[in-house]
KEKE-3310 file (N, C-alpha, C; in steps of 0.2 Angstrom, whole numbers, plus 5000, padded with zeros to 4 digits):
npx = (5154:5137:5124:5113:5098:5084:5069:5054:5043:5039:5051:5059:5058:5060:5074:5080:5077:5083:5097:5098:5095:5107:5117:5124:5126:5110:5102:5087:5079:5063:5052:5040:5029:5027:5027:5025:5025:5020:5009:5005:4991:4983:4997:5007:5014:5011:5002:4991:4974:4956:4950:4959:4967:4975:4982:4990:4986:4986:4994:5004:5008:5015:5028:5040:5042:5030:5015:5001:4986:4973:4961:4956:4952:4957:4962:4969:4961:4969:4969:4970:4983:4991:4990:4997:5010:5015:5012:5021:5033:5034:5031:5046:5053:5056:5055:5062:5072:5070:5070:5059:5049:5062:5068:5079:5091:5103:5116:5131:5145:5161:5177:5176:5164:5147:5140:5125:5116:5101:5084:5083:5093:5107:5117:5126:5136:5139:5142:5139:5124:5106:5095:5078:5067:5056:5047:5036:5032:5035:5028:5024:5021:5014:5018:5009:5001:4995:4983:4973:4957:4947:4947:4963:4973:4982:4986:4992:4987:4973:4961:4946:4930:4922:4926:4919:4908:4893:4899:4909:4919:4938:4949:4964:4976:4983:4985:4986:4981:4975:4964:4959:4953:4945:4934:4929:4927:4914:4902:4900:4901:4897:4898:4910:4926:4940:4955:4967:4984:4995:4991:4988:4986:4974:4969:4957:4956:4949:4949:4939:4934:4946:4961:4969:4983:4987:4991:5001:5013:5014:5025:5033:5043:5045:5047:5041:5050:5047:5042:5036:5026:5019:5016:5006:4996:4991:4980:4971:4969:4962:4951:4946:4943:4942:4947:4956:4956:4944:4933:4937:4948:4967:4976:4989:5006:5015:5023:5012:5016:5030:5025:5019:5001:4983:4976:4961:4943:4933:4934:4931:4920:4911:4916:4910:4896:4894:4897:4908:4917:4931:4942:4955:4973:4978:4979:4982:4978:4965:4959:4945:4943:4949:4957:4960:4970:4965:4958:4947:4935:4931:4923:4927:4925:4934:4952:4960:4977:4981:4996:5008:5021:5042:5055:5064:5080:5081:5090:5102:5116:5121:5118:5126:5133:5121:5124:5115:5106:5100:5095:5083:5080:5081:5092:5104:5108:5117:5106:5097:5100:5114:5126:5138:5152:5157:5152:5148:5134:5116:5100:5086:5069:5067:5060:5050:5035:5023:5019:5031:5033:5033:5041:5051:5057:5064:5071:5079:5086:5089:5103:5109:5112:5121:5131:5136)
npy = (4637:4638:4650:4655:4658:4668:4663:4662:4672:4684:4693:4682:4671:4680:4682:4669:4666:4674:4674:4660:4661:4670:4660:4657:4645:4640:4641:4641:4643:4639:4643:4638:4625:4628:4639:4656:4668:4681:4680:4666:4662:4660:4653:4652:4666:4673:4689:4691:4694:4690:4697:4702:4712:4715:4732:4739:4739:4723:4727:4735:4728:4715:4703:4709:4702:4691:4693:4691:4686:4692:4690:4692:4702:4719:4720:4711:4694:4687:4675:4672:4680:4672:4659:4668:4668:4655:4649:4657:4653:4639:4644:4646:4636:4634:4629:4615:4622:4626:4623:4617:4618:4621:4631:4645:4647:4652:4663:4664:4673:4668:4662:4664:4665:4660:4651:4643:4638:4627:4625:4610:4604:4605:4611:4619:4627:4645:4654:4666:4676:4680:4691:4687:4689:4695:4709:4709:4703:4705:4710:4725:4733:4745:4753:4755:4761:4754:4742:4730:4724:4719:4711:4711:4713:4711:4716:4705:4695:4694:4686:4686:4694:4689:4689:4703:4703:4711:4719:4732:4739:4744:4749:4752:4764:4770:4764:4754:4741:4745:4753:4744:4735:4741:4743:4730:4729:4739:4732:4721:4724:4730:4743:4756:4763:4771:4775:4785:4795:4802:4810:4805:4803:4799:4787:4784:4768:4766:4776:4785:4772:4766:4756:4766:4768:4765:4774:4780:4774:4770:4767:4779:4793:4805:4806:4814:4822:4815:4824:4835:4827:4826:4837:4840:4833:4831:4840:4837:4825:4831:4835:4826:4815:4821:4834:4824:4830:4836:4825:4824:4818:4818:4832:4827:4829:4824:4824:4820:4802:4801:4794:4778:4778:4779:4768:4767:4771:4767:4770:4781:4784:4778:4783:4798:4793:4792:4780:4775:4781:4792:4794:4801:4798:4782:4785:4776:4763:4757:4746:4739:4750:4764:4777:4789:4803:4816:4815:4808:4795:4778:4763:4748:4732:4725:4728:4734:4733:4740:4744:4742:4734:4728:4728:4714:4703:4689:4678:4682:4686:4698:4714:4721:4715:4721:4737:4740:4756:4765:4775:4774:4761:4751:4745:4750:4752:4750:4759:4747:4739:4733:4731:4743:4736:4725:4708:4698:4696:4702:4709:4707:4716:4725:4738:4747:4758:4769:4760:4753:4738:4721:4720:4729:4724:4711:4719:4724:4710:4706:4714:4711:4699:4700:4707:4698)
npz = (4548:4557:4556:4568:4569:4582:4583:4574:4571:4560:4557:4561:4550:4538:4542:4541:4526:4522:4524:4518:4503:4501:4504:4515:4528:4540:4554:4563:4577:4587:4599:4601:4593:4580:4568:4567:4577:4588:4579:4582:4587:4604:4608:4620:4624:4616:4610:4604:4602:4601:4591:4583:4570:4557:4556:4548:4530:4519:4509:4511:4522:4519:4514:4501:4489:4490:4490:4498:4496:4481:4484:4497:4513:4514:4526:4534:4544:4563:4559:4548:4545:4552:4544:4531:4534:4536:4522:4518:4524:4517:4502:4502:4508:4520:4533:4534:4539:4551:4569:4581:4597:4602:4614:4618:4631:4635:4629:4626:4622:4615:4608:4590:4587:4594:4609:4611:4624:4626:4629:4631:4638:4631:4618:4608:4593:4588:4570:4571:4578:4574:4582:4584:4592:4595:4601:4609:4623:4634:4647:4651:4667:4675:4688:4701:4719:4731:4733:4721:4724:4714:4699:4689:4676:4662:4644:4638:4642:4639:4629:4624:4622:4630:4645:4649:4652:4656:4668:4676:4669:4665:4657:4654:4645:4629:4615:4600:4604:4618:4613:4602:4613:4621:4612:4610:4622:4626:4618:4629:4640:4657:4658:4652:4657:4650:4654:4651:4646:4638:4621:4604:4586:4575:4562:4549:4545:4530:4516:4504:4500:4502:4506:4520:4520:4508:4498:4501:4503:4489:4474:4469:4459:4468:4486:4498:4512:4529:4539:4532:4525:4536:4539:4529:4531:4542:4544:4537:4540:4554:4548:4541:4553:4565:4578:4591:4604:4603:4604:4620:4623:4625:4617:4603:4607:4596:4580:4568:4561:4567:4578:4579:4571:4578:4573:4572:4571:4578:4591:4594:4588:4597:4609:4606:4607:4618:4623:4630:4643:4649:4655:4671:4671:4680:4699:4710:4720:4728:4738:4733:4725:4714:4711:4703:4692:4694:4705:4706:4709:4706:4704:4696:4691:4683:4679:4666:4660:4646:4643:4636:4632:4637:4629:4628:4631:4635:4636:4635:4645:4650:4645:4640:4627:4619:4619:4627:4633:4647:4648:4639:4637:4629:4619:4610:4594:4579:4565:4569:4570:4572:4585:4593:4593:4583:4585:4578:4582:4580:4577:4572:4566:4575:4576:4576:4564:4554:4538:4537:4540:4537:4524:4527:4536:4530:4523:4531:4537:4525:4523:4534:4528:4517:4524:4531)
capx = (5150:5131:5121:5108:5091:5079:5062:5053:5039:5040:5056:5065:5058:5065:5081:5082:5077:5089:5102:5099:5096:5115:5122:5124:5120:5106:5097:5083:5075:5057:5050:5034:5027:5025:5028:5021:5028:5014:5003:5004:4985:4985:5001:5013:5019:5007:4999:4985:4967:4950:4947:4963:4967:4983:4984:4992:4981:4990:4999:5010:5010:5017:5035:5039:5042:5026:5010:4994:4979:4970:4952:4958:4951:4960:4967:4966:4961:4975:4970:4973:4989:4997:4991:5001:5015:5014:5014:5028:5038:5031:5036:5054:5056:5061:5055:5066:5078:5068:5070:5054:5051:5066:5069:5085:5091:5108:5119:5136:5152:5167:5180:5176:5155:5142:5135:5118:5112:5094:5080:5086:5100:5109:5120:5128:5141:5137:5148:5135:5118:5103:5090:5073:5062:5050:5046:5027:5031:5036:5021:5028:5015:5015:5021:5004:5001:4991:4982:4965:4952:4946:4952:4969:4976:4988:4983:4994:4982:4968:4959:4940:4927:4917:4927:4917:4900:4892:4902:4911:4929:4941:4955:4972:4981:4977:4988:4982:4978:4970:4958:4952:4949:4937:4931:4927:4923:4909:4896:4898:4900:4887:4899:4917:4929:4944:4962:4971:4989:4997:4988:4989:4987:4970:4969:4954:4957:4949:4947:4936:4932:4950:4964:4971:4990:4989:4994:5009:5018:5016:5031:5034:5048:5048:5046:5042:5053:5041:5041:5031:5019:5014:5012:5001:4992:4988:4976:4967:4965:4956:4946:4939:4942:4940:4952:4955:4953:4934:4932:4939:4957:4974:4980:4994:5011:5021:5020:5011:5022:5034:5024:5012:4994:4981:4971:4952:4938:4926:4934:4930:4911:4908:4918:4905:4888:4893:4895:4913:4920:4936:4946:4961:4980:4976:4985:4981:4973:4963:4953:4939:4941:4953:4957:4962:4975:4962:4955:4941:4936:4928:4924:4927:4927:4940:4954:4966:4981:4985:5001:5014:5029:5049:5063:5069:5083:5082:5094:5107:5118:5122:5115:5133:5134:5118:5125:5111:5105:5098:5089:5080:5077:5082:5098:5107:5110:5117:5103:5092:5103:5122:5128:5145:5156:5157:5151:5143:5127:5112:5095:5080:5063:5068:5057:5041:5033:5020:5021:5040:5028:5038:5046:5056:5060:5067:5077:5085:5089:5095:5106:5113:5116:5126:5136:5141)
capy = (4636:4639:4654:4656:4662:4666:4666:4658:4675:4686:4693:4677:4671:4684:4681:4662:4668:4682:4670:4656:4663:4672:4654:4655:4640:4644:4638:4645:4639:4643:4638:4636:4619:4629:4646:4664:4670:4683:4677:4661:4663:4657:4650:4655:4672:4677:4697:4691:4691:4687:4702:4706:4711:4719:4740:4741:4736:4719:4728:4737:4723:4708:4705:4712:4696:4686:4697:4691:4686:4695:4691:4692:4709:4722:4720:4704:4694:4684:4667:4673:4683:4665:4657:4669:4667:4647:4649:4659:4648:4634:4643:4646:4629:4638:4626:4611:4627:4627:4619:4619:4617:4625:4640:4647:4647:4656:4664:4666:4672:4662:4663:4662:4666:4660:4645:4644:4633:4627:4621:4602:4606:4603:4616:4620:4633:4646:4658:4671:4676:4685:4690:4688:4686:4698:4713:4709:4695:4706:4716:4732:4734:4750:4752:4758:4760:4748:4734:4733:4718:4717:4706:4716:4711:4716:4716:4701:4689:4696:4684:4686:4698:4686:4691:4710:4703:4711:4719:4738:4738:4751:4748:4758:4763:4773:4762:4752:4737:4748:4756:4737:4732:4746:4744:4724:4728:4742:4726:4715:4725:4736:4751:4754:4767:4772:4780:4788:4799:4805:4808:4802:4804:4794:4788:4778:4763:4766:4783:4784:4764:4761:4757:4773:4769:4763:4782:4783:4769:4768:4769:4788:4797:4810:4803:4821:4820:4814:4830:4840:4822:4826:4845:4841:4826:4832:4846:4833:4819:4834:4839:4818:4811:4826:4833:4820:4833:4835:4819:4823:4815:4823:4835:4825:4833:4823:4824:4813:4797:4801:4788:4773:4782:4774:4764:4764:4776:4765:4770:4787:4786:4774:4789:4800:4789:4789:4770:4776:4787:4794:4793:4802:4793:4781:4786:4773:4757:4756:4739:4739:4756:4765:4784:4793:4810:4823:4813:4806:4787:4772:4755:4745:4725:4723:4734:4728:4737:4740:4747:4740:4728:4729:4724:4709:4698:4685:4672:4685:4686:4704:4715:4722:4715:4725:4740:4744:4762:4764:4781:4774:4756:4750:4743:4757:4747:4757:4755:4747:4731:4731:4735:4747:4730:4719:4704:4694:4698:4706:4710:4709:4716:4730:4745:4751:4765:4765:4758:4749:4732:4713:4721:4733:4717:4710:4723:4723:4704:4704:4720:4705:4694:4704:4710:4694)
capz = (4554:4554:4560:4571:4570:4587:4582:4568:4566:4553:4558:4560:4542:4535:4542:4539:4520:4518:4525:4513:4497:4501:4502:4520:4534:4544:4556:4568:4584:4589:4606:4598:4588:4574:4566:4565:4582:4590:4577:4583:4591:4608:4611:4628:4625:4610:4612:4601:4607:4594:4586:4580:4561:4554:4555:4540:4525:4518:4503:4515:4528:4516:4511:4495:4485:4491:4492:4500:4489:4480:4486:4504:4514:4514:4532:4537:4552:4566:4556:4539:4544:4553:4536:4527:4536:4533:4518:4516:4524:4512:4497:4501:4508:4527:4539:4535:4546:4559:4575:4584:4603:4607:4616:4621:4638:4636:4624:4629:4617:4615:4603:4587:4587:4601:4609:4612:4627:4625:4638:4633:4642:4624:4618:4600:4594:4579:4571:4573:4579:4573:4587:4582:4596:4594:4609:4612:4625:4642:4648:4655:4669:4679:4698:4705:4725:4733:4730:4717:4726:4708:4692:4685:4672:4655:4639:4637:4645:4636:4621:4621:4627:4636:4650:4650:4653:4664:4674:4675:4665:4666:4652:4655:4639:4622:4610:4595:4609:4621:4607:4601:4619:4620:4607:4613:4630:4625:4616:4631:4648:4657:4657:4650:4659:4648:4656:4645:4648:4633:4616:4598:4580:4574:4557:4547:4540:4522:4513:4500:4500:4500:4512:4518:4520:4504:4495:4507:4500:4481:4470:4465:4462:4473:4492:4502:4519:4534:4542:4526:4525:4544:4539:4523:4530:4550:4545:4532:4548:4558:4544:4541:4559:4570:4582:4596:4611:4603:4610:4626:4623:4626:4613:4602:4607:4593:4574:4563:4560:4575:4582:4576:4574:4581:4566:4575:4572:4580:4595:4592:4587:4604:4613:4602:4607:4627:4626:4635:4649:4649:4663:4669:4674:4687:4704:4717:4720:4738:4740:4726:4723:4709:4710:4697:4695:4696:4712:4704:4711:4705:4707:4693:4692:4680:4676:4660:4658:4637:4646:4630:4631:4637:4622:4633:4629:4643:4633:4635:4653:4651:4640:4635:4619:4612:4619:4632:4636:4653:4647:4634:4641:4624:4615:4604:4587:4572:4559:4574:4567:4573:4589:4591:4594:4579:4587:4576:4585:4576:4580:4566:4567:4581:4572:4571:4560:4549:4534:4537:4536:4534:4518:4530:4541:4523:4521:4538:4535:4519:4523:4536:4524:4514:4530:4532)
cpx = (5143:5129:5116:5103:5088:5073:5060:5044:5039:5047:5062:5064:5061:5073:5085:5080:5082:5095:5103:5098:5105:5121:5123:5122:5117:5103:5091:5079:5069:5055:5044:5034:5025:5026:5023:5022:5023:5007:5002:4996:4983:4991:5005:5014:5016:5003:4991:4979:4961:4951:4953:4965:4974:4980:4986:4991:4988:4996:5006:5013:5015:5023:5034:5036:5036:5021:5007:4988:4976:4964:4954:4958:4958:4966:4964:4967:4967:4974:4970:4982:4994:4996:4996:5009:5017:5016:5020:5033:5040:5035:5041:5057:5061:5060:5059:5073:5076:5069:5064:5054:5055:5068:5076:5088:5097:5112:5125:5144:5157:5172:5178:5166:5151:5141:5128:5117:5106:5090:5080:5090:5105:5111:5125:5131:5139:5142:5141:5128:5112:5097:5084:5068:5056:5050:5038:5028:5032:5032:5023:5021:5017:5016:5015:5001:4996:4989:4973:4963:4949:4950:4959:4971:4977:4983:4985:4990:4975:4965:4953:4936:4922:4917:4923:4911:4899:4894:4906:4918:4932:4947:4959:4976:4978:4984:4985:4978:4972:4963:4956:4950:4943:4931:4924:4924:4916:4904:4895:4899:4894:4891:4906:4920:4937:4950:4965:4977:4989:4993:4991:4985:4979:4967:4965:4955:4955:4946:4945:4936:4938:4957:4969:4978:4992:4994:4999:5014:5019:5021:5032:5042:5051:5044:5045:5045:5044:5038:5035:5028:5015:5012:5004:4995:4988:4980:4969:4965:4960:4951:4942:4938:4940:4944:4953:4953:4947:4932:4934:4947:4962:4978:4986:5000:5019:5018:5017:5017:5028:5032:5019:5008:4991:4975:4966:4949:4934:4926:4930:4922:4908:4910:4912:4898:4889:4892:4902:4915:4926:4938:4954:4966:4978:4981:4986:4975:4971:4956:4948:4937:4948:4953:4962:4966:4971:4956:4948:4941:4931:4928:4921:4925:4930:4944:4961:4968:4985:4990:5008:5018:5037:5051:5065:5072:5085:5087:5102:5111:5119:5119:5119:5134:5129:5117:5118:5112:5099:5089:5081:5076:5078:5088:5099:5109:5109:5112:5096:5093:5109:5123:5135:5149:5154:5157:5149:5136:5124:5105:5092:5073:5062:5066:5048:5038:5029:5022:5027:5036:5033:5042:5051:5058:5065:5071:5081:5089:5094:5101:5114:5116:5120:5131:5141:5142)
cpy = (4639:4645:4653:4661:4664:4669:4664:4664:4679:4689:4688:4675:4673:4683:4675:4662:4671:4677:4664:4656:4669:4665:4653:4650:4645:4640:4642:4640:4644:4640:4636:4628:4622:4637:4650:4669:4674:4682:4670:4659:4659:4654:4655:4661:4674:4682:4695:4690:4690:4690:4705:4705:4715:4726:4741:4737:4729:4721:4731:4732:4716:4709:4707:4707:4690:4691:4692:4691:4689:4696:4691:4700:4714:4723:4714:4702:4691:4679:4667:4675:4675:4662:4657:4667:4658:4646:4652:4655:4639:4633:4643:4642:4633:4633:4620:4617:4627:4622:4620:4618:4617:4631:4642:4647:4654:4658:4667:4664:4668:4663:4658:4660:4664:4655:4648:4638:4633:4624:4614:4601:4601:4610:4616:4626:4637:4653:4664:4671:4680:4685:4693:4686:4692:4704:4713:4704:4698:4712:4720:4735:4740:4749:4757:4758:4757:4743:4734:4725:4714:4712:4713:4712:4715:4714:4710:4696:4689:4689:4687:4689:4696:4688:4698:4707:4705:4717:4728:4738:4744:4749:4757:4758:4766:4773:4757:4747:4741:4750:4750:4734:4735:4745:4737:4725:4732:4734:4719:4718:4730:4743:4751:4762:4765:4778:4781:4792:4805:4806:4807:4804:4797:4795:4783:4774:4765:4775:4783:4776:4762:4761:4763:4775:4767:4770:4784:4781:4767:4770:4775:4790:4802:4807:4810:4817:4818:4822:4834:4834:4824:4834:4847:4837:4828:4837:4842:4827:4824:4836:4832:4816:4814:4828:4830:4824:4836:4831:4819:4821:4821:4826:4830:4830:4830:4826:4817:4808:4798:4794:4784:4776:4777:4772:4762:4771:4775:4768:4777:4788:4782:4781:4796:4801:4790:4784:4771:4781:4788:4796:4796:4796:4789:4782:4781:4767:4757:4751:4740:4744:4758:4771:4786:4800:4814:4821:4810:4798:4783:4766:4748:4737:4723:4729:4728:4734:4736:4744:4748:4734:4734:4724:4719:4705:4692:4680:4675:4686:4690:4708:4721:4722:4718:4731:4744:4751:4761:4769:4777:4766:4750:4748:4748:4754:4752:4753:4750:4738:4729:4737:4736:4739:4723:4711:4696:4692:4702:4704:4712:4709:4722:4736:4743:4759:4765:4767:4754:4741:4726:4715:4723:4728:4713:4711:4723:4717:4704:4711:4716:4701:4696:4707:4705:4688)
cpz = (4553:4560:4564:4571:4575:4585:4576:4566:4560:4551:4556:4554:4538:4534:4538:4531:4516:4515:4519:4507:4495:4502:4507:4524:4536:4547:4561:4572:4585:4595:4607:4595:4582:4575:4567:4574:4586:4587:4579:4590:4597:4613:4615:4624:4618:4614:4609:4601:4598:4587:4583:4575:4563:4555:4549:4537:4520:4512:4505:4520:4524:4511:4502:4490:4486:4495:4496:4495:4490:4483:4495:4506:4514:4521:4538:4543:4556:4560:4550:4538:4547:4547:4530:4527:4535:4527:4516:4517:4519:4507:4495:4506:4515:4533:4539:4540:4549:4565:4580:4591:4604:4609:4619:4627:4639:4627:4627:4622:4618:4608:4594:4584:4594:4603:4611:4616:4627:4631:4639:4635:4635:4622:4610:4598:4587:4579:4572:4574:4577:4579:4583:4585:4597:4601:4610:4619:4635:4645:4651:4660:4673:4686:4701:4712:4725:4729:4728:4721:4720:4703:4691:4683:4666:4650:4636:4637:4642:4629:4618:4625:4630:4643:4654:4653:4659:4668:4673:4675:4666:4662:4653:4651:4630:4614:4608:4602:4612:4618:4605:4607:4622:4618:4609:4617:4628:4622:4622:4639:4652:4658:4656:4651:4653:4651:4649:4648:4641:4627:4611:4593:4578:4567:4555:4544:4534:4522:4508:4497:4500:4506:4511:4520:4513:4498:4497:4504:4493:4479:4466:4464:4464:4480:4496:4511:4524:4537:4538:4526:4531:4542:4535:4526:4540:4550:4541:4540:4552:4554:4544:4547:4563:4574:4587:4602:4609:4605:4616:4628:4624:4619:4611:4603:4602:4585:4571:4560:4563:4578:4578:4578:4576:4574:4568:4573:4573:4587:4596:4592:4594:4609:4613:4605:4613:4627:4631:4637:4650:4655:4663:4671:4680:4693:4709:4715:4727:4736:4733:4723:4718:4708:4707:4700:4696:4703:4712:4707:4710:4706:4704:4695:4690:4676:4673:4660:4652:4639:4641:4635:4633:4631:4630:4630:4632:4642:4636:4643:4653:4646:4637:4630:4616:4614:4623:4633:4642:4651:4643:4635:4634:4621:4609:4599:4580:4567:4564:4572:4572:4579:4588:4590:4589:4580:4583:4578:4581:4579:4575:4569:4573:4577:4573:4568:4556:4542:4533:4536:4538:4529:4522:4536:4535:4523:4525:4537:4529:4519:4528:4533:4518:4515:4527:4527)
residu = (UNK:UNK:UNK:UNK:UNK:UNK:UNK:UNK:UNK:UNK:UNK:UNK:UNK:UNK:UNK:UNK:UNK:UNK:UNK:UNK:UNK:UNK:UNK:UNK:UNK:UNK:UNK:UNK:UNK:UNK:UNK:UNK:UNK:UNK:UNK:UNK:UNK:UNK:UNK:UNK:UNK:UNK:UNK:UNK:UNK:UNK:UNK:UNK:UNK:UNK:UNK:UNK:UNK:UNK:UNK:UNK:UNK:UNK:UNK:UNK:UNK:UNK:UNK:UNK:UNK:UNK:UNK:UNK:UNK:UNK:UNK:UNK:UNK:UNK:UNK:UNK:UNK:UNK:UNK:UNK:UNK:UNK:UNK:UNK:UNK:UNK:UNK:UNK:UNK:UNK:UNK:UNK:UNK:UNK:UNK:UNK:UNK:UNK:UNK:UNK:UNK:UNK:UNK:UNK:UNK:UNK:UNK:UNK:UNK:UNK:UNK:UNK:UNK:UNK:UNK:UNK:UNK:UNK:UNK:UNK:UNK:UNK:UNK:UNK:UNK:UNK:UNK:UNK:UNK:UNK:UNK:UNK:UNK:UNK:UNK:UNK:UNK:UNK:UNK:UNK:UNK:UNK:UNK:UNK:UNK:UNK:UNK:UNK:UNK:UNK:UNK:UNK:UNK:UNK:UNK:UNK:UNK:UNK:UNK:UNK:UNK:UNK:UNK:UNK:UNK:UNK:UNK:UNK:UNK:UNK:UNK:UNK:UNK:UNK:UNK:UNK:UNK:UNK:UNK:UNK:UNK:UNK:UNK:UNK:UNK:UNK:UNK:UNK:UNK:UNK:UNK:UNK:UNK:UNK:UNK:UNK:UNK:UNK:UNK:UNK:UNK:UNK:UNK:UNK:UNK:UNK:UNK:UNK:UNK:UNK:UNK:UNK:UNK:UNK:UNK:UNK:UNK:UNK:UNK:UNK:UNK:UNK:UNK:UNK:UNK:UNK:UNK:UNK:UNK:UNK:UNK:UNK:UNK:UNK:UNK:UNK:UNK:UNK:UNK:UNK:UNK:UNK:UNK:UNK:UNK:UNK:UNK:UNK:UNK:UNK:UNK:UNK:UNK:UNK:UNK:UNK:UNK:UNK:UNK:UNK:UNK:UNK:UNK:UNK:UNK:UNK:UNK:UNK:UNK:UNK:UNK:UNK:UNK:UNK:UNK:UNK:UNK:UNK:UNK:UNK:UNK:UNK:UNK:UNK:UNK:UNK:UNK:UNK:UNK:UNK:UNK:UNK:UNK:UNK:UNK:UNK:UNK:UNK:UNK:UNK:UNK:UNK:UNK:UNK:UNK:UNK:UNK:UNK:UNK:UNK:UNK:UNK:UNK:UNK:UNK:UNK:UNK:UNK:UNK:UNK:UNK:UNK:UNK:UNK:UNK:UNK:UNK:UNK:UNK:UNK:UNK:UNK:UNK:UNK:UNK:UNK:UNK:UNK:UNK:UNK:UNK:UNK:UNK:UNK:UNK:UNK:UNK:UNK:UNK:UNK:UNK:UNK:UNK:UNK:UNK:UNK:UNK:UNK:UNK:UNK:UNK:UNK:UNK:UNK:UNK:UNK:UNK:UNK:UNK:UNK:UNK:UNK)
# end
């Protein structure tokens, strides 16, 4: 009996490769007309707005087995990165697996693997499934009192910074997103307000002309624990980048690579110039006005909330089978693969960190088709 794929972006690729170079059937559904999943620029339920490039410079971004061309910048733009992805697909002969414009409806076990009902109201049985629907697609907006008279909206919704013209922005959020819509809104609005909560770790793309995650991940052999990287490498970030709260931001309270840094320094020199204003946590919304935690208040015309994304698996009736934790808002999966209950359910592309890349999506896949 044949497996099931969800999701035809770099994750599910992956999968529908691992799988078929282990002999395994495979098939994968996309809800899309075409491949590359959040890179698919534009379409329903992409995060992707103009100006977005990769974070991590193409050598650590691109599976093992199928770099990225050489004369291709070091960290390329949406319309290069869905290209590459196209191509992937190309050279190992993976869209003949794909099933395009369908999207899942349900998934419901049964003896002997899953069905999968679809939105053709059409239905089919697989011995097992791998989830690969990506978690950029359910905008986690905050529960903030009252009601803003202004634009509000996520970062979701977001493409082009035409929408700034003009006008007085206030973006909510100081992850990678939040820091390119800044960065956007500063050249095209007449004044750009920045919230911020918690702080972070801010790392320049190139170091000494060259990409600056690239030294992290070359082939050595001795690999220093994370912990001793963050002790060597934290004192050197404040020494080139500068300590974020000299800009005014929130002391970092994690260690370096605990969490994704934040990959801008433009945002940094705008901050720097007083092209933007630093805002605290918003409290309240009152009619066209917008008050802040330490009681400050303004009166924006567009407030965007780079807020993040919920893990949602909406195909699923209960969220049971991938051993749901409430605390955590996340599914508990050994390896961030296999839930406790041998199901033949599995979850690829559920990581981030830097440096883990498409290759560390790979790895998770083929670790799958190896299981099984």
């Amino acid at each position: 009996m044949t497996y099931l794929v969800i999701g035809a972006g770099p994750a599910g690729l992956a999968a529908v490769k691992s799988l078929k170079q282990a002999g395994l059937p495979v098939q994968a559904v996309e809800k899309h007309a075409d491949l590359g999943g959040q890179w698919l620029y534009g379409a329903e339920g992409s995060a992707v707005y103009a100006s977005t490039h990769l974070i991590s410079s193409k050598r650590t971004t691109a599976f093992a087995d199928f770099p990225m061309p050489d004369d291709w910048p070091a960290y390329p733009d949406h319309a290069r990165v869905l290209r590459y992805l196209r191509d992937f697909a190309t050279h190992f002969d993976l869209r003949p697996l794909i099933r395009f414009n369908t999207k899942v409806e349900r998934l419901q076990r049964q003896a002997g693997g899953w069905r999968a009902s679809f939105d053709d109201g059409s239905a089919q049985d697989y011995q097992g499934v791998i989830i690969a629907n990506g978690h950029l697609s359910d905008p986690l907006v905050p529960e903030i009192p009252g009601r803003f008279d202004g634009t509000l909206m996520h970062a979701k919704d977001y493409r082009t910074p035409d929408i700034f013209e003009g006008k007085t922005v206030l973006i909510a959020g100081m992850g990678n997103t939040g820091c390119d819509i800044v960065v956007d809104a500063v050249h095209r609005a007449k004044a750009v307000l920045w919230s911020v909560r918690g702080g972070n770790h801010f790392v320049p793309k190139f170091l000494a002309g060259r990409p600056a995650d690239e030294a992290n991940h070359k082939p050595r052999r001795v690999i220093l624990p994370k912990g001793l990287r963050a002790m060597l490498h934290e004192p050197l970030l404040r020494l080139l980048v500068g300590p974020p709260e000299r800009f005014g931001l929130p002391k970092p309270r994690h260690r370096l690579y605990d969490r994704t840094p934040i990959v801008n320094s433009l945002v940094l020199q705008h901050l720097g110039q007083g092209d933007v204003v630093l805002r605290r946590p918003i409290r309240a919304f009152r009619g066209d006005t917008v008050v802040f935690a330490d009681g400050r208040e303004d009166r924006p015309d567009l407030v965007l909330l780079a807020t993040g994304y919920r893990i949602t698996f909406p195909f699923l009736a209960g969220l049971a089978p991938l051993n749901w934790q409430a605390a955590t808002d996340a599914p508990h999966l050994y390896m961030n693969i296999f839930p406790p209950d041998d199901n033949n359910l599995f979850v690829a592309g559920l990581l981030e960190g830097a440096g883990v890349g498409w290759a560390g999506r790979a790895l998770q896949t083929d670790l799958i088709a190896a299981w099984l």
